[in-house]
C-alpha positions, 0 to 999 in steps of 0.5 A: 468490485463491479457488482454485475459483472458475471465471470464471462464478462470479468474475463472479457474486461482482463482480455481486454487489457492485455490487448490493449496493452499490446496494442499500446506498447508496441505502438510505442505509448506503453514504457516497455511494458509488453504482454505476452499470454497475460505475463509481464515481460519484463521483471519488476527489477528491468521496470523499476530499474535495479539490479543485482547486488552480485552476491552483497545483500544488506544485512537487515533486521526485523522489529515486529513478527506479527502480523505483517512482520511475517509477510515481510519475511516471507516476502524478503529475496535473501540475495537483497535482504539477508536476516541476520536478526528480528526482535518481538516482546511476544513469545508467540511471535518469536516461535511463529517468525522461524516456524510459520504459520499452519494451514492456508496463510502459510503461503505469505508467512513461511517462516524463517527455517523455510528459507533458510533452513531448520538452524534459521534459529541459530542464524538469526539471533532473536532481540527482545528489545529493539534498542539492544538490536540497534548496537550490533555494528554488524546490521546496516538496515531495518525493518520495522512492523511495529504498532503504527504509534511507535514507527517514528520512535523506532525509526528515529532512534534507527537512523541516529544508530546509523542504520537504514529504515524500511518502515511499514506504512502508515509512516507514522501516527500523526504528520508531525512525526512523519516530518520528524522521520524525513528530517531526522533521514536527512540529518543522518544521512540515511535512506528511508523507505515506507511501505506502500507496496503498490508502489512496486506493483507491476499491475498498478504500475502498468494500469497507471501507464494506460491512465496516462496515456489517455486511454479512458479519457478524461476521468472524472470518478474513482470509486475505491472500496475495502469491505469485509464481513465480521459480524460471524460468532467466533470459533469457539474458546480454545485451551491456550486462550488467557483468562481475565482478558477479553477474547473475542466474540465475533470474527475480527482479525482486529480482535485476536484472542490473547494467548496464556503464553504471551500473558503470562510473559508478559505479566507487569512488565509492558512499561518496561517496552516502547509503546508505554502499552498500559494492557496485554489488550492494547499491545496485542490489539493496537489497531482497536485504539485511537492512542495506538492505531489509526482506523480503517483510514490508515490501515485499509484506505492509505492503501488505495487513496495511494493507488487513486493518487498514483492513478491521478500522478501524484496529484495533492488533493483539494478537499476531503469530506466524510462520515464515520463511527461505532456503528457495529461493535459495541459491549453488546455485541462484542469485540468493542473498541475506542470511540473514534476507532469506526467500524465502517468509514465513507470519504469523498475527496476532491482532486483536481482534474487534468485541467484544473491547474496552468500547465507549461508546454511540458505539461509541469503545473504552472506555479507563482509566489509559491502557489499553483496557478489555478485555470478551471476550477471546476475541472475536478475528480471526485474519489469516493472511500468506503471501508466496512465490517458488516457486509463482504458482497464486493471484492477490495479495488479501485474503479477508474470511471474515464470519458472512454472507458472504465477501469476496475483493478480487482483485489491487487490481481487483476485488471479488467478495461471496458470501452464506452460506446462511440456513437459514432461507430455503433456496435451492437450488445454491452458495454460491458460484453465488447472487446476494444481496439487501440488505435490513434496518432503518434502522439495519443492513443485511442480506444474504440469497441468492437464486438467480442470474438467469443470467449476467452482463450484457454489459458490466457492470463497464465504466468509463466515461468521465472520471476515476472509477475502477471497482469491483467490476467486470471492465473498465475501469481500476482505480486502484490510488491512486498518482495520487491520494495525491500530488493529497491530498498537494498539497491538503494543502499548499495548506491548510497552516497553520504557526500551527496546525501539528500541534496536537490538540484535546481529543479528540486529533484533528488541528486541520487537515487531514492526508493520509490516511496521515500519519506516524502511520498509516505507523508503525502499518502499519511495526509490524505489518509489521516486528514479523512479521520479529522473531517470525520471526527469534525463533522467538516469538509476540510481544504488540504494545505500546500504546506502539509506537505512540505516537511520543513513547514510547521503547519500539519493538518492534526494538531489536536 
């Protein structure tokens, strides 16, 4: 992520933030968080506050067994979640839910046998169309990993089934659909959940506890990136590849090759399915069409304009800018896709900084006649986006630029923090080879540097045993929150209460419990992402709209 950190000085920033947090959480400026050897104390269950089911675990199906459908499973606590079946059109889908996957990515996909052993086949009964799926009385919730333009019908047509939803983000292919999936929850009374996993990390939930607790300063530059390289020649054809269809030239997890199995399956029947897919190419490589996906926007950067906005508190944002386009795939060189489905995107938004609204003495942003009261407008957080396909030299992450100090959150495993330097209290090297130290009044933290005391301690950042996850650290095993979206998904669900519903009280807060990011957080994260796309398309800086975000408004930010 920093293009000039040498592997000292990564490890120089991880220890800095396990000292930090220390420091802060026995100071009392950290929620509990506490470090010890670089592993979270506490589990994501105690943080984010659910329990045991105590042996009732909620009777789930997956919809999609591709791709992510597989993490999902892999992913899934059979104490929270018990499969009971999954459904997919593809052959190869079905043998590679219960199988797994081979090799190295066999870690994230296991398969279903893995875990409930080899009779997983029997177990869990296999639907090839979802709407049959959906009359077995015996399943109370979903999973849906399907195509991103088929979300809200399958989720609609879920919920007024009487089942509950976990969806995979993005929500859905436009906002209007994603104001149809939040109505539609409240009209049945059912809890829906949307997976933007980082939600439920413990990483990021304990790095936005240190932004908040002032310990960089006033930030004013988030600079997130997610590049990969896919310019490198394909393997080679194999036997099993389909003929008459397009296969792959280059490497691009986006452009599979396409199977004589699901082919041959699958031969003049796609209309029969949702999706209404018009090509074995569209269904399998739906994330390469504009009518069936949603860019890089929506399938990299709602991940990490989430995590900026979870780092700014959920602020909407002001503006947003951005240039995007074809400007590698192509007939030519291979692997070609829509014309508004860019290979390489570059977006700049507009947040309001801590200043930029009137806040009361509880810190709540003032609002008048419906509207923010705005104080400084020039009080602003420039968050900058680039997602590309030609060049793979920074790893993915986020880089929180602050008055005193900088934080870089590295490909969802680790956590590395820099102080500036105090003129003040002069300390001799770089900044970025200076360990910190936290001090502060009762009511702020503070941060200042002190010189390294050498390098790392042997093991630091190794996990411990049990469920906790770490952070901050170098080893170990960093849950990335899939797990444990869907145990909150299950806890909210046991907890559900359909007399109360989706009632307010008269602060406009949600009378039970919902899961963290329920429908009306996604449609937020869904807005920021996709407004990114039109401003591209467009060629314009476009203003985001306080009633985007409203679900019972009309008004969405792409209507064309």
């Amino acid at each position: 992520m920093a293009l000039d950190l040498t592997t000292e000085q990564k490890e120089i920033g991880q220890r800095n933030f396990r000292e930090a947090s220390d420091g802060l959480s026995r100071r009392g400026f950290l929620r509990g968080l506490a470090i010890a050897g670089g592993v979270a104390a506490v589990s994501p269950a105690v943080y984010f506050g659910w329990q045991s089911l105590n042996g009732r675990p909620v009777k789930v199906a997956l919809i999609g067994t591709g791709d992510e459908g597989g993490v999902l499973a892999g992913a899934h606590n059979p104490a929270y979640t018990e499969m009971v079946a999954v459904c997919d059109i593809r052959p190869s889908n079905r043998r590679r839910i219960y199988e797994g996957d081979t090799g190295g990515a066999r870690a994230v996909r296991p398969g279903l046998k893995a875990i409930y052993g080899n009779d997983a086949e029997r177990r869990i009964r296999f639907y090839t169309d979802y709407r049959e799926l959906l009359r077995n009385p015996d399943i109370e919730a979903v999973i849906i990993a399907l195509p991103l333009h088929i979300h809200a019908q399958v989720a609609i047509d879920a919920m007024r089934a009487g089942k509950h939803v976990l969806c995979e983000k993005l929500m859905a292919w436009n906002i209007r659909q994603c104001k149809d999936m939040i109505r539609t929850a409240r009209e049945t009374n059912r809890v829906l959940s949307i997976g933007h996993q980082r939600h439920y990390s413990l990483l990021y939930a304990h790095a936005a506890e240190m932004i908040n607790a002032g310990v960089l300063g006033d930030i004013k530059h988030i600079r997130a990136l997610w590049h990969r390289n896919n310019t490198w020649p394909s393997a080679g054809r194999a036997a099993n590849w389909a003929d008459g269809v397009t296969q792959p030239q280059l490497r691009d997890g986006w452009f599979p090759p396409i199977t004589k199995e699901d082919a041959d399956a699958l031969a003049g029947t796609l209309s029969n399915y949702v999706g209404d897919y018009r090509s074995i190419e569209e269904l399998v490589r739906w994330r390469i069409y504009q009518r069936t996906g949603g860019g890089l926007m929506a399938e990299l950067g709602s991940h990490q304009l989430d995590a900026c906005s979870i780092f700014l508190g959920k602020v909407q944002p002001l503006a947003v800018t951005g240039v995007g386009g074809k400007m590698f795939y192509n007939p030519r060189r291979g692997n070609d896709r829509d014309e508004e489905c860019y290979d390489h995107v570059f977006a700049t938004y507009e947040f309001p900084g801590k200043g930029y609204y009137e806040r009361d003495n509880n810190g709540a942003i003032v609002v008048r006649n419906g509207q923010p009261v705005v104080a400084d407008r020039h009080d602003l957080v420039v968050v900058t986006y680039s997602s590309i396909n030609t060049n793979s030299f920074e790893q993915y992450g986020e880089c929180v630029m602050g008055t005193r100090g900088t934080m870089i959150v590295e490909a969802e495993s680790s956590v590395m923090l820099y102080p500036e330097k105090n003129p003040a209290n002069p300390v001799a090297g770089n900044v970025r080879n200076l360990a910190v130290t936290v001090g502060g009044s009762a009511n702020a933290p503070t941060m200042d540097a002190a010189s390294t005391w050498g390098p790392p301690t042997a093991g630091a950042g190794a996990a411990a045993a049990g469920p906790a996850s770490t952070v901050g650290g170098s080893g170990g095993t960093v849950s990335r929150g899939y797990r444990e979206e869907m145990e909150d998904f299950a806890y909210c669900i046991r907890l559900w209460d359909e007399r109360i519903g989706y009632q307010k009280d008269s602060a406009g807060r949600y009378l039970q419990r919902l899961p963290r990011c329920h429908g009306e957080v996604a449609m937020a994260d869904a807005i920021v992402a996709l407004t990114a796309n039109h401003a591209m398309k467009h060629h314009q800086r476009i203003e985001f709209l306080r009633s985007w975000f409203d679900a019972d408004a009309a008004e969405v930010p792409d209507r064309d």
